[in-house]
N, C-alpha and C positions, 0 to 999 in steps of 0.2 A: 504494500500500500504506500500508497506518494501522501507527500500532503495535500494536493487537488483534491484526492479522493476522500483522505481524512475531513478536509472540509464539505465538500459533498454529503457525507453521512452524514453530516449536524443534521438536517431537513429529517432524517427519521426520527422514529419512534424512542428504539435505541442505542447504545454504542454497537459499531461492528465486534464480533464474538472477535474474543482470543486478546480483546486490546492487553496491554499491561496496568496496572494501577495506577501507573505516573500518566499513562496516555486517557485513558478512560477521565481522569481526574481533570485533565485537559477537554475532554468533550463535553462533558459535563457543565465546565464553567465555560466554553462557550455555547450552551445553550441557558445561559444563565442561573443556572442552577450550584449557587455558592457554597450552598452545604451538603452536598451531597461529592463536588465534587474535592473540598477538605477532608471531607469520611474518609475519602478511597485516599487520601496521601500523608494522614492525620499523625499515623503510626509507622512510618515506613521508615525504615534509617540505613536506607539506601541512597548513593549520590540522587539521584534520580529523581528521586520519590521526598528527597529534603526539596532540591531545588526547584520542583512543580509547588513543594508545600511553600517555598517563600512567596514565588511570583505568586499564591490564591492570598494570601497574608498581607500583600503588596497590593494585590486591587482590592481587596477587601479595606483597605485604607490604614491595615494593622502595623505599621510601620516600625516599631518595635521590635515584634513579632517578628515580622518580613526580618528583618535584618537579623536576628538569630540564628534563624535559616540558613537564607543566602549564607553568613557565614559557616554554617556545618554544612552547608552543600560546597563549599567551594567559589561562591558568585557564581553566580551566574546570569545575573542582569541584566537588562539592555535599557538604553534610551527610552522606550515605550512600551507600556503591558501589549499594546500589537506586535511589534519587533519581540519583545520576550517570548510572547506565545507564541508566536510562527518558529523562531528558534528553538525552543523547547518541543517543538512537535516534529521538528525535520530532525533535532537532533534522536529525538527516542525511537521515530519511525527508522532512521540512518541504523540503528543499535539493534532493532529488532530483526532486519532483515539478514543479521550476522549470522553465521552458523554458531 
């Protein structure tokens, strides 16, 4: 899956099967859905799964928060929660298609 596609699916019902918890968390808050998509990345202490949990932290306005994160993830930031998210989704979709 590309991310064209990964954007595509938002228009359904649900996530496509098989995503990962950091990706799923990612669909989730772009279909607006804030708390649902912190559930699935709340507890993860994985690189992955902290720095999907800043950026939700970071629009959620938790800036604090955000910033705890981002630092046990590593940074992972960008100029705009659109630039973050479009990066954080090519980068997890780039990771999944690894063997």
């Amino acid at each position: 899956m590309n991310r064209e596609e990964f954007e595509a699916s938002i228009t359904r019902e649900k996530p496509p099967y098989g995503l990962s918890a950091p990706l799923a968390a990612l669909w989730w808050d772009a279909k607006g859905d804030w708390t649902r998509a912190h559930a699935l990345v709340d507890e993860l202490e994985t690189a992955d799964g902290m720095a999907v949990h800043a950026y939700v932290h970071r629009k959620g306005g938790q800036a604090s928060n955000a910033e705890y994160w981002y630092e046990r993830a590593g940074t992972f930031r960008r100029p705009t929660l659109d630039a973050e998210w479009q990066a954080l989704v090519e980068s997890l979709l780039s990771a999944s298609d690894k063997p």
